[in-house]
C-alpha positions as CSV (number, residue, x, y, z in Angstrom):
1,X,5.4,16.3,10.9
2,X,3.0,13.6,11.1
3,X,3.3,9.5,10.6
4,X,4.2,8.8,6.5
5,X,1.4,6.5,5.1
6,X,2.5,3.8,2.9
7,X,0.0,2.4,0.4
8,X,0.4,-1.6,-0.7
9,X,-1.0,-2.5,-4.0
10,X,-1.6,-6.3,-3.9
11,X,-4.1,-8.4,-5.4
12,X,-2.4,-11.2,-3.0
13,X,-3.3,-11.0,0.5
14,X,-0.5,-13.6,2.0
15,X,2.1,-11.0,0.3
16,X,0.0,-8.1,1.9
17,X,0.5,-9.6,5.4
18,X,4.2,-10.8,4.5
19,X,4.8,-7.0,3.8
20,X,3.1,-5.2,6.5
21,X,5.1,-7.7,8.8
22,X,8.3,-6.6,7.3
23,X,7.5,-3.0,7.3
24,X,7.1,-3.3,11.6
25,X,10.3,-5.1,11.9
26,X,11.6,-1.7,10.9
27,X,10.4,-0.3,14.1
28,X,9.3,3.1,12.4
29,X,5.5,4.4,13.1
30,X,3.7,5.1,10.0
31,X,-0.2,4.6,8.7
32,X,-0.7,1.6,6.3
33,X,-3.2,2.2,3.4
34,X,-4.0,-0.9,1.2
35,X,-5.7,-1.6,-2.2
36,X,-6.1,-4.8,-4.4
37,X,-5.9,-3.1,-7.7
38,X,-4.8,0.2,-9.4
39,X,-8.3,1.4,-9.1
40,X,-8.8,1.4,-6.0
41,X,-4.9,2.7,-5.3
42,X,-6.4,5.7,-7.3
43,X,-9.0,6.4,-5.0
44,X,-7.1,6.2,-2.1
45,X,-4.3,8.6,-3.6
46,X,-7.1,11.3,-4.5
47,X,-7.8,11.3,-1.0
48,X,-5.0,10.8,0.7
49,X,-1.2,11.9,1.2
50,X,0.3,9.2,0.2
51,X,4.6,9.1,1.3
52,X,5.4,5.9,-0.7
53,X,3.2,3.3,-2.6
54,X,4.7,-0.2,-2.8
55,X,3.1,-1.5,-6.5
56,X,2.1,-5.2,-7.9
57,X,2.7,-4.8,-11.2
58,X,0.4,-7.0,-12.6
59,X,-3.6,-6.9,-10.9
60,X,-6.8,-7.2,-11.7
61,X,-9.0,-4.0,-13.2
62,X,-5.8,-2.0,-13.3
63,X,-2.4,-2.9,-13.0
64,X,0.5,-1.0,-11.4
């Protein structure tokens, strides 16, 4: 089995960094996919596997 990929929804990009920095303390390998609003998290989950998708709740476009 391959490295999960995570997706980030975040229209923010300092919370973006803030959780690709936690997610390497964990010291697990893994692929990182990131969007800045439901729409584009759509796109990237029609073409990709995606193993958990962290979600802002509030964005602009689309909301999680």
């Amino acid at each position: 089995m391959g490295k999960p990929t995570i997706l980030i929804v975040e229209d923010d990009c300092k919370v973006v960094e803030l959780i690709k920095t936690a997610l390497e303390k964990t010291g697990l390998e893994y692929f990182i996919k990131i969007a800045s609003n439901g729409k584009e998290a759509l796109e990237i989950v029609e073409n990709h596997n995606i193993d958990l998708a962290l979600l802002d709740i509030h964005m602009p476009l689309m909301s999680g």
